[in-house]
VEXDREN-2710 file (C-alpha; in Angstrom, 1 decimal):
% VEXDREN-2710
k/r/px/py/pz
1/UNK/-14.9/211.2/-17.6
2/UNK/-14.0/214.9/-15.9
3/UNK/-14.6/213.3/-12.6
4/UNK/-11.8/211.1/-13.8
5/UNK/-9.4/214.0/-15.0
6/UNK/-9.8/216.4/-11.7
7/UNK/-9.0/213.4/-9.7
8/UNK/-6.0/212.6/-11.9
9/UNK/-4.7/216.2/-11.5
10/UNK/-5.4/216.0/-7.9
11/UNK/-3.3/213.3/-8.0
12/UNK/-0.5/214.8/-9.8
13/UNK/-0.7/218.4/-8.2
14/UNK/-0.5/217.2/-4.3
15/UNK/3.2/218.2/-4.3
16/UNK/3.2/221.6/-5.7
17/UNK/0.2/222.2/-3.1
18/UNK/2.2/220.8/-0.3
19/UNK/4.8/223.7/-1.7
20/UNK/2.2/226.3/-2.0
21/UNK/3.2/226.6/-6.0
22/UNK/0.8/226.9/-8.4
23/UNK/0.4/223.7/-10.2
24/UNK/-0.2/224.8/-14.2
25/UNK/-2.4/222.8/-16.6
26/UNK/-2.4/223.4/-20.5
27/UNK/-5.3/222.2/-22.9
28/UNK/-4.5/222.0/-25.5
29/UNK/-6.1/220.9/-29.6
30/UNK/-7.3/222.3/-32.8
31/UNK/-9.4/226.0/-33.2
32/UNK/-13.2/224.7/-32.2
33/UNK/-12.3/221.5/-30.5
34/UNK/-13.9/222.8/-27.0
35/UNK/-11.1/224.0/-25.3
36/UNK/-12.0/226.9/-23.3
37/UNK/-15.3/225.2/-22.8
38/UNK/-13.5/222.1/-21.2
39/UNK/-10.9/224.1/-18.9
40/UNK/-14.5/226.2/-17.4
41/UNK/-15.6/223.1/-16.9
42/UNK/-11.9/221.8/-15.4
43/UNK/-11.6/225.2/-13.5
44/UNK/-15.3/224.6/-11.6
45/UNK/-14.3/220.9/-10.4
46/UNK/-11.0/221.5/-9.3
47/UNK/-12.2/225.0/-7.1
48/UNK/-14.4/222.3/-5.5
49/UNK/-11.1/220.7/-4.2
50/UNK/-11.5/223.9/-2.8
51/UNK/-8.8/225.5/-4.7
52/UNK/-8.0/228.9/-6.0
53/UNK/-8.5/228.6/-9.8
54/UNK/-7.9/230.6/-12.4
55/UNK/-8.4/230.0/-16.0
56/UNK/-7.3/232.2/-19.1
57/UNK/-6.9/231.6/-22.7
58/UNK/-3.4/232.1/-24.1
59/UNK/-5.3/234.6/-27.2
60/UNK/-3.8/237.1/-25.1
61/UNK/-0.2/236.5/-26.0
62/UNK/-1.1/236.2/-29.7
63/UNK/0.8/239.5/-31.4
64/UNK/-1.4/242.8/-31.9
65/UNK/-2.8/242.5/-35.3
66/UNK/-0.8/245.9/-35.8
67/UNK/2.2/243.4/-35.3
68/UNK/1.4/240.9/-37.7
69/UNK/0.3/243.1/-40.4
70/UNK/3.7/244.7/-39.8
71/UNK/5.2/241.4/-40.2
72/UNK/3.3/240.2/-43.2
73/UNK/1.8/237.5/-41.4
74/UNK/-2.2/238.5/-40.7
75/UNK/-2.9/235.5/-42.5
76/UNK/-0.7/233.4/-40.0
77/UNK/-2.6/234.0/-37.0
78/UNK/-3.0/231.5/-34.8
79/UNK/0.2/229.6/-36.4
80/UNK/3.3/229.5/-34.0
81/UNK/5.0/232.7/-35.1
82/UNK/1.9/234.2/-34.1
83/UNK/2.4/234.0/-30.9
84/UNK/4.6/236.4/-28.0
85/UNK/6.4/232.7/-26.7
86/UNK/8.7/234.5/-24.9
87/UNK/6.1/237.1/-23.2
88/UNK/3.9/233.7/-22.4
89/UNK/7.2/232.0/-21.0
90/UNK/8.0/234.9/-18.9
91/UNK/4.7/235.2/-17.4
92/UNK/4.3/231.9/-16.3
93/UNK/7.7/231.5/-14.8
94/UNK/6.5/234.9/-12.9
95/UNK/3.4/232.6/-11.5
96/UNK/5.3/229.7/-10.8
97/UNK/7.5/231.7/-9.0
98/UNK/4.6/233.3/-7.2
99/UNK/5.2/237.0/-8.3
100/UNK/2.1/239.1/-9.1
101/UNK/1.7/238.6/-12.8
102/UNK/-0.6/240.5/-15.8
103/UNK/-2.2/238.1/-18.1
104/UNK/-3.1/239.9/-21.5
105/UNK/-6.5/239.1/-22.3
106/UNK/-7.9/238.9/-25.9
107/UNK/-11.4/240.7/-27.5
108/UNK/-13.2/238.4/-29.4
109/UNK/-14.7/240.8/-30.7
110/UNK/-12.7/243.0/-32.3
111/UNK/-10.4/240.2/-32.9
112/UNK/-7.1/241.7/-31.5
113/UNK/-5.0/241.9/-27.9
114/UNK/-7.2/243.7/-25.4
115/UNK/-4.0/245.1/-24.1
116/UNK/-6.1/247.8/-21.5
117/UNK/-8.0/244.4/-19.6
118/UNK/-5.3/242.1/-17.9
119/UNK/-6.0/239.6/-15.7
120/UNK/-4.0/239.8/-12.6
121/UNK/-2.9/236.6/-11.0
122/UNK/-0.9/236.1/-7.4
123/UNK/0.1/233.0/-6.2
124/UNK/-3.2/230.8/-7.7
125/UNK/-3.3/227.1/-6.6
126/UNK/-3.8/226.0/-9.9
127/UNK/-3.3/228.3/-13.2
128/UNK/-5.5/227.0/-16.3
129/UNK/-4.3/227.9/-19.4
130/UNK/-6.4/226.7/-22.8
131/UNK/-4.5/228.0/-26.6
132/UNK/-2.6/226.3/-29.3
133/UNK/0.9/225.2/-29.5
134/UNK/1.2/225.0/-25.9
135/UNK/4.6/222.6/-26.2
136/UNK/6.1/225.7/-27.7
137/UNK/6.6/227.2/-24.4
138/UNK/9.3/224.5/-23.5
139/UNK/12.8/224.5/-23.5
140/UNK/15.1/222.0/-23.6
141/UNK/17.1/221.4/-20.4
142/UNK/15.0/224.0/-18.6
143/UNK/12.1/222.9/-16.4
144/UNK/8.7/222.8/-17.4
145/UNK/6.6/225.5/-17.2
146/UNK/3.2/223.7/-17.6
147/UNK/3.0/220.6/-15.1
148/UNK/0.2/218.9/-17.1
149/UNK/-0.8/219.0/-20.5
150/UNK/-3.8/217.9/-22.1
151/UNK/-4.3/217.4/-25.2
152/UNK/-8.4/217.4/-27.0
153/UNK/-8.3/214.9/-30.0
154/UNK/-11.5/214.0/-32.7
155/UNK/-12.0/213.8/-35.8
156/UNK/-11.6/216.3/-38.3
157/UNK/-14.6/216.2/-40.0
158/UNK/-16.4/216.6/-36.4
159/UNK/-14.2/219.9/-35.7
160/UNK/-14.6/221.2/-38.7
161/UNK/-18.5/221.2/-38.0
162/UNK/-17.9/222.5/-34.7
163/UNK/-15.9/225.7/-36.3
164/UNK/-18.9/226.2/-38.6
165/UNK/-21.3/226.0/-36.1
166/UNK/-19.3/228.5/-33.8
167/UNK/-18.7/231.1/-36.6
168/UNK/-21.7/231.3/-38.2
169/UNK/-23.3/232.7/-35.9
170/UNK/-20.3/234.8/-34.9
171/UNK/-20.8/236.6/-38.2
172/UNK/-24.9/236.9/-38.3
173/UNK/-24.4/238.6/-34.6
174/UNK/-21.5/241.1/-35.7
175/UNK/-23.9/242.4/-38.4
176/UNK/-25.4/244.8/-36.1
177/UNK/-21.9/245.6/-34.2
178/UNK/-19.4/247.9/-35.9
179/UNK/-17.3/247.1/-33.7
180/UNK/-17.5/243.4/-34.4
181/UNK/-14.3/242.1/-36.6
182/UNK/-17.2/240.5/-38.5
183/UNK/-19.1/244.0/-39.3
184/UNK/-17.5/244.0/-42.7
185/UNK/-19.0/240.9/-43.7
186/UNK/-22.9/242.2/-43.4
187/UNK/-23.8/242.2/-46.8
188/UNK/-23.1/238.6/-46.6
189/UNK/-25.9/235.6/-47.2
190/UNK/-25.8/232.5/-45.9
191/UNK/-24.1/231.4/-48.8
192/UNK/-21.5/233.7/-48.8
193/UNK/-21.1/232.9/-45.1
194/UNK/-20.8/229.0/-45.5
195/UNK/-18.4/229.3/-48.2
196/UNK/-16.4/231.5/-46.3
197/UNK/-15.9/229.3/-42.8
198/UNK/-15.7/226.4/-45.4
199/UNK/-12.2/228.5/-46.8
200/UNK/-11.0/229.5/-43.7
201/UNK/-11.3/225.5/-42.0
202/UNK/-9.4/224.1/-45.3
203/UNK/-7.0/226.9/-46.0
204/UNK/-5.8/227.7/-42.5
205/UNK/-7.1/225.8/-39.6
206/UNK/-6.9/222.4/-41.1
207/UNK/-3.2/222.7/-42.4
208/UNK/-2.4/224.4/-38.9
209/UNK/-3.8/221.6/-37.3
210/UNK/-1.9/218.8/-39.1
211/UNK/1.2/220.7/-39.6
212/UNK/1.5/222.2/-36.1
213/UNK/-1.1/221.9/-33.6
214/UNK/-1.1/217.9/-33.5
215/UNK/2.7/218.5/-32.3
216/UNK/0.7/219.6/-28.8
217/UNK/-0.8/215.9/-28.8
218/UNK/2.5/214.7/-29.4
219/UNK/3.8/216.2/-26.1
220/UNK/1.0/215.6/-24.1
221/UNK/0.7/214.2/-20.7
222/UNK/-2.5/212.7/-21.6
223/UNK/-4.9/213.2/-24.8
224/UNK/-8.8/213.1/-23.9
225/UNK/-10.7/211.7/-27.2
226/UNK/-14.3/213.5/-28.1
227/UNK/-16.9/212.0/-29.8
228/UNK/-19.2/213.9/-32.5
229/UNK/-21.4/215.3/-29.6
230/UNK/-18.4/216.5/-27.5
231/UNK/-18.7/214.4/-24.9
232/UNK/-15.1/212.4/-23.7
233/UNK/-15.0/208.9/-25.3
234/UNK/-11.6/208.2/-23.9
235/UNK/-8.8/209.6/-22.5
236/UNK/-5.2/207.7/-23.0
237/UNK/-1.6/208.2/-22.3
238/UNK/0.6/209.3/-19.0
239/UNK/-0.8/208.4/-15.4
240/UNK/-4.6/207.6/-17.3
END
């Protein structure tokens, strides 16, 4: 199935090549569906075009946690007002318009904008990007700033074992880190633990998945379905 997807972006990104302007992919889908795990995968295929890739999470345009708890909204993270939109539009019109751009990168371990480690980018042939609410960064009227966007889709009850099995182990590992945005949980059991990633999935990822990251599938050039072992099942919708 990605042997199917890089050759349907070859497909579609012949003329911005031609141009020598970097063609821009979103993937998009819910916290834990595989995203940044699918756009490495993405980004290794299509550099076998060969192609200059580069491939960055948009975490980095999420506001400084000093910013949201300024804002009241710490709890909001990862909703749509969490997000710089216009910082994120700015930069990628930059790219498209081949000027020398810093990407903000993100720490996943302290959980905030790693504002001192940008990525630099000039002129890639294809720009990866993998985050939520990627449809945001559209206006109307205006052209598009992401050429193709993907969508991940499965079932909830499949993601939300995904996110357990991702944090879990998150917070077992920050134990020994105090620098880990999970050190403060270390007096935690596994009880404790479970009950926690169990609140977080139903009181803020699943409502931000049905309320607002779905809206991403919605506006997608094409959705790829996973099955419960994260493999593609099937993949549905524009030139598919």
């Amino acid at each position: 199935m990605l042997d199917r997807v890089v050759q349907i972006l070859r497909t579609r990104s012949a003329e911005a090549r031609a141009a020598k302007r970097p063609y821009i992919v979103g993937v998009g889908g819910s916290v834990a569906v595989g995203k940044s795990t699918f756009a490495g995968q993405l980004a290794e295929a299509i550099a076998a075009w060969p192609a200059d890739v580069v491939n960055i999470a948009t975490d980095g345009f999420l506001f400084s946690n000093a910013v949201l708890a300024g804002r009241n909204i710490s709890m909001r993270k990862g909703f749509p007002e969490s997000y710089d939109v216009a910082a994120l539009r700015c930069a990628l019109e930059g790219v498209r318009n081949g000027i020398r751009v810093a990407l903000p990168r993100y720490s996943h371990v302290t959980y905030d904008v790693d504002s001192g480690n940008p990525m630099t980018v000039e002129r890639p042939d294809v720009l990866i990007l993998d985050g939520l609410h990627l449809a945001q960064i559209e206006q109307a009227g205006a052209a598009r700033l992401i050429d193709t966007l993907i969508y991940l889709d499965a079932e909830e009850s499949a993601i939300e074992g995904w996110f357990t099995d991702r944090l879990l182990p998150l917070m077992i590992a920050g134990r020994d880190d105090p620098q880990s945005f999970y050190y403060r949980f270390r007096d935690w059991d596994d009880a404790q633990r479970a009950d926690f990633a169990k609140r977080v999935w139903e009181g803020i990822n699943l409502p931000n998945l049905r309320d607002h990251i779905v809206k991403d599938r919605d506006a997608a050039d094409f959705v790829l379905r996973k099955d419960a072992e994260h493999g593609i099942a099937d993949i549905a919708g524009g030139a598919a």
